[in-house]
Every structure is written in structure tokens, then in C-alpha cells.
Steps between C-alpha positions, in 0.01 A plus 500: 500500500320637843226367652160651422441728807831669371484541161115386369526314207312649178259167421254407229189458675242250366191625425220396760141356536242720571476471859875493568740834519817624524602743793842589552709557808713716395449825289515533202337182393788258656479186689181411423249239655192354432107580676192445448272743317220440760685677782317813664787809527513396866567183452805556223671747719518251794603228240739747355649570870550120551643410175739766533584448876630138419617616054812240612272220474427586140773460195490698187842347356739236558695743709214518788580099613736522768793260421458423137747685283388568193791480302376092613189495364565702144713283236491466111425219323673497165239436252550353144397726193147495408386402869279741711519580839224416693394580842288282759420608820651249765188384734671251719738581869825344509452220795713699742290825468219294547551357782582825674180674308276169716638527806470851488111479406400233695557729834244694303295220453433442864397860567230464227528799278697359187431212275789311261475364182850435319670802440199718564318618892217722566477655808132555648301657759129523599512895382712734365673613787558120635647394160733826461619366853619198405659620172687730736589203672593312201685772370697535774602158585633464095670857594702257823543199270630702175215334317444777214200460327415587088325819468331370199384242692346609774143655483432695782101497650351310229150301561576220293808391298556141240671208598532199299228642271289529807286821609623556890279731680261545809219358263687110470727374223338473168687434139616797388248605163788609288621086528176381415468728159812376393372137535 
């Protein structure tokens, strides 16, 4: 297998909430990332130039993280008949990853333009411009470190996102609606 930027994977995309896109960095509709819908045209074309100024940063397949074969992380597990495969998404960083992912962030931490949580950081400005500053930043320094980030993960530009069932935005941290209906 070759890494992304040489041979662009063919990927099942998720579908998307309404104020969330796909926009692809390649023709032909490959390596694709995630923006916000809200986004004037001048806006997404400086995002776009950003995002594809520092596309290391971002990891479409196993392939795209620098030292892991992945001949390592694929195996088969023999199953018994009748049983069904299942698969769960893995949420947790091995200890050693991170450790490197913290020290990493917390130099970002001090300069005030990214905020950690787990396994998840926003990066923020005081406008538009500011914020697609640091993400160039931020971009770049995971580009030095060979952190490679999920596409699927990361939502580019967005004004608010969920954590821990939790509204984050501009506006304070309210309980997300959807968990309360459920209730």
C-alpha cells in the first residue's frame, strides 16, 4: 500500500450534518476533509490553501502514520461458526502516543490558541483569520512531530462542536438537546 498523497485511497464517506461538508484536496473527489457549511467562498479557499499546504498532517489510511506498518496493525481473528464480526471504533491512545500527543500540545497551550480534552483539541482565534493562523500553526507542528490526524475527525471552521454530550460554542456549554430527548 502507498501513502495517500500517492495513491488516494477510494473511501466510504459518512454522510454529514447539515452544517458540515466535504471538500476534497485532490480532484476527482479524493482525499477529502471536513468544513463548515457557514464559510463565505473567501473564507473556504484560504481554508482550502492551508489544509492543503500542511495535507501531511492529515491521514486517510493506516498507511499515512509514519512508522506504523500496517501489515502490524491488520490481523484475523479466527472466529467460531455462528459468531459475527463486529466492529468498535477504538477511542483510547496507547500511553506512549499520549504522552508525545501532551507534550506536543501543551507548547500549544502556552501560546493560547488550542484547547485539550482527551483525544480531542480545538484550535481558536478571536476571528477567522486569527484562528486559520493557529491551525496553520497546529498543522504544521503535527507535520514536524509525524502526528497524523483522522480526517473523519477533524471538522474544519465549525462554531460549535459536542463533547461529553455538551454543546461547545461561543454562546457557553449547554446539554446537548438530542441527550435530553432521549432522557
Amino acid at each position: 500500500m502507498l501513502p495517500s498523497m500517492e495513491q488516494p485511497p477510494i473511501l466510504e464517506l459518512k454522510p454529514l450534518p447539515s452544517h458540515l461538508k466535504y471538500v476534497y484536496l485532490e480532484r476527482d473527489g479524493k482525499l477529502p476533509v471536513i468544513i463548515s457549511t457557514l464559510l463565505t467562498d473567501e473564507q473556504e479557499q484560504k481554508l482550502f490553501q492551508v489544509i492543503k499546504d500542511h495535507k501531511r498532517a492529515i491521514g486517510w489510511t493506516l498507511v499515512d502514520i509514519p512508522g506504523i506498518s500496517p501489515s502490524f496493525c491488520m490481523y484475523r481473528i479466527l472466529l467460531e461458526e455462528d459468531d459475527k464480526p463486529v466492529r468498535q471504533p477504538q477511542r483510547r491512545l496507547n500511553p506512549q502516543l499520549m504522552k508525545v500527543v501532551k507534550k506536543e500540545v501543551t507548547k500549544f497551550l502556552l501560546e493560547h490558541c488550542i484547547e485539550v480534552f482527551m483525544d480531542d483539541f480545538n484550535v481558536y482565534g478571536s476571528s477567522f483569520d486569527h484562528c486559520l493562523s493557529n491551525l496553520a500553526r497546529v498543522l504544521e507542528r503535527c507535520e514536524e512531530t509525524n502526528l497524523v490526524l483522522n480526517f473523519e475527525k477533524c471538522h474544519f471552521m465549525v462554531e460549535q462542536g459536542i463533547v461529553l454530550g455538551h454543546v461547545v460554542s461561543k454562546n457557553g456549554i449547554p446539554v446537548d438537546p438530542a441527550k435530553i430527548d432521549i432522557i
